[in-house]
N, C-alpha and C positions, 0 to 999 in steps of 0.2 A: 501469470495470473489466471488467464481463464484455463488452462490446461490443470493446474492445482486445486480448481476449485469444483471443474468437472467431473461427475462421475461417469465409470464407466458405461458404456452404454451394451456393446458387442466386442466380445475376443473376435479374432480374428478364426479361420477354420484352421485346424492341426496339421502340420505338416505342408505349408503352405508356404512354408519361409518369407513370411512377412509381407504377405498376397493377401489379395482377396479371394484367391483360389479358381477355379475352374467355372467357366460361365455355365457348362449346364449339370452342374452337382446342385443338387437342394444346398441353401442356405450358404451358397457361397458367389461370386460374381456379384452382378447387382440385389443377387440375395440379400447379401451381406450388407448394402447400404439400404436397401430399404429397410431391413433390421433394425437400422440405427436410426432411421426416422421413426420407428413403431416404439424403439425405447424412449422418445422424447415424449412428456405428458403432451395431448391433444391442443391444446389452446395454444401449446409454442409450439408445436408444429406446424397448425393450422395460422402463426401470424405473419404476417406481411414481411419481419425483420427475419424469419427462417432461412437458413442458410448454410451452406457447407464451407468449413473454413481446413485450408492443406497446404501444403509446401506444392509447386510446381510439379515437381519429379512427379509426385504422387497423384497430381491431376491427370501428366500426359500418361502414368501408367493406368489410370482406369479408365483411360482413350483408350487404350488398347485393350480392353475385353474384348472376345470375340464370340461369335455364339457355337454351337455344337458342329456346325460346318465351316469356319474359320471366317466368316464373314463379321465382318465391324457389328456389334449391340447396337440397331436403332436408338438413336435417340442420346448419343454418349458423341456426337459430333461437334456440337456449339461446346467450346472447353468451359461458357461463362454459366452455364447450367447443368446442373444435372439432376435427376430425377423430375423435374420440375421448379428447380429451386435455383436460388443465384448459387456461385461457385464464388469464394475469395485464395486468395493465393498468398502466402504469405511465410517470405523468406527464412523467418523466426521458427515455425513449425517442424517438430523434429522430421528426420527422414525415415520413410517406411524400415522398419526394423523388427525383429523379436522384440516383443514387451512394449515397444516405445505405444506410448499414445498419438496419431499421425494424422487424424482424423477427427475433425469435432463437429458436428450438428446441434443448431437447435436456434432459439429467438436470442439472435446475439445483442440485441438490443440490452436483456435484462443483464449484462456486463456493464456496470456502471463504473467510472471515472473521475474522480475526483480532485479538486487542487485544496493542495493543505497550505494553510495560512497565506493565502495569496500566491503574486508574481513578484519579486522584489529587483529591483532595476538600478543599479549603482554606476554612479561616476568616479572615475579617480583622479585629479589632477597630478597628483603626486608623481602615479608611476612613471615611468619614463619621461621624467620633467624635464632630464639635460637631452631627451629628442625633440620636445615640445610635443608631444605626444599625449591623447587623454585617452583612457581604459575606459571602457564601457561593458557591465556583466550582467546578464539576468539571471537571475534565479527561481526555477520551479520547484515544486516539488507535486509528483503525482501519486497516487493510489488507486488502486479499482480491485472490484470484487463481484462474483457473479452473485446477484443477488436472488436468486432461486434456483441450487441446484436442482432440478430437476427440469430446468428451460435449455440447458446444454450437455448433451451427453456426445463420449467420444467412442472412435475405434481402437481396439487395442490390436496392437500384429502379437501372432503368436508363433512360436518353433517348430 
């Protein structure tokens, strides 16, 4: 859902194999994520629900940027933040690749959720009546769509 409906924000830099590349090359390192906060319009930037959404792998690898003398990036320590922002983790999230989108920012808020025609909640007596046994099933049904793309933009990895 939110990955189809996000546009891109920032390719990833060339020849990086699906990195964020070299901490002290322009426009790559934390270059490259600040980029991606600059691609998000201002108001969802600047909102409370801002946020960076990743698969794990992809967290512990931008723990591991180092800067021009191989020491740790200030400030890339707390895995629950980065740049100033919460961090979410999330299983679902493709893994850093050529092309994959791995990376999303922005007011995740404006990703809304919906229930179609209710919860529907059924008893059965019937089934397994020669165990005396009763069935019980709920039924959802959900939907969600970003509702302004321009509140979510992603990173794309590039070759």
């Amino acid at each position: 859902g939110l990955l189809l409906d996000a546009g891109t924000g920032v390719t990833g830099p060339a020849g990086t194999a699906a990195g964020l590349g070299t901490q002290g090359t322009a426009n790559q390192g934390t270059d490259a994520l600040w980029n991606l906060v600059g691609s998000v319009a201002e108001p969802y930037a600047d909102a409370a629900s801002a946020a960076f959404l990743m698969r794990n792998a992809v967290n512990v690898g931008i723990r591991k940027l180092r800067d021009t003398s191989g020491q740790p990036v200030n400030g890339l320590t707390d895995r629950r933040s980065l740049l100033g922002y919460p961090v979410y983790t999330d299983p679902f999230m493709p893994a850093a690749a050529n092309a994959a989108e791995y990376i999303a920012f922005g007011a995740m808020d404006r990703y809304l959720i919906r229930i179609v025609n209710g919860i529907r909640f059924e008893r059965s007596d019937e089934f397994r009546f020669q165990n005396d046994l009763i069935a019980f099933r709920c039924i959802i049904r959900l939907d969600g769509a970003l509702i302004d793309t321009n509140a979510v933009k992603t990173f794309v990895g590039t070759t």
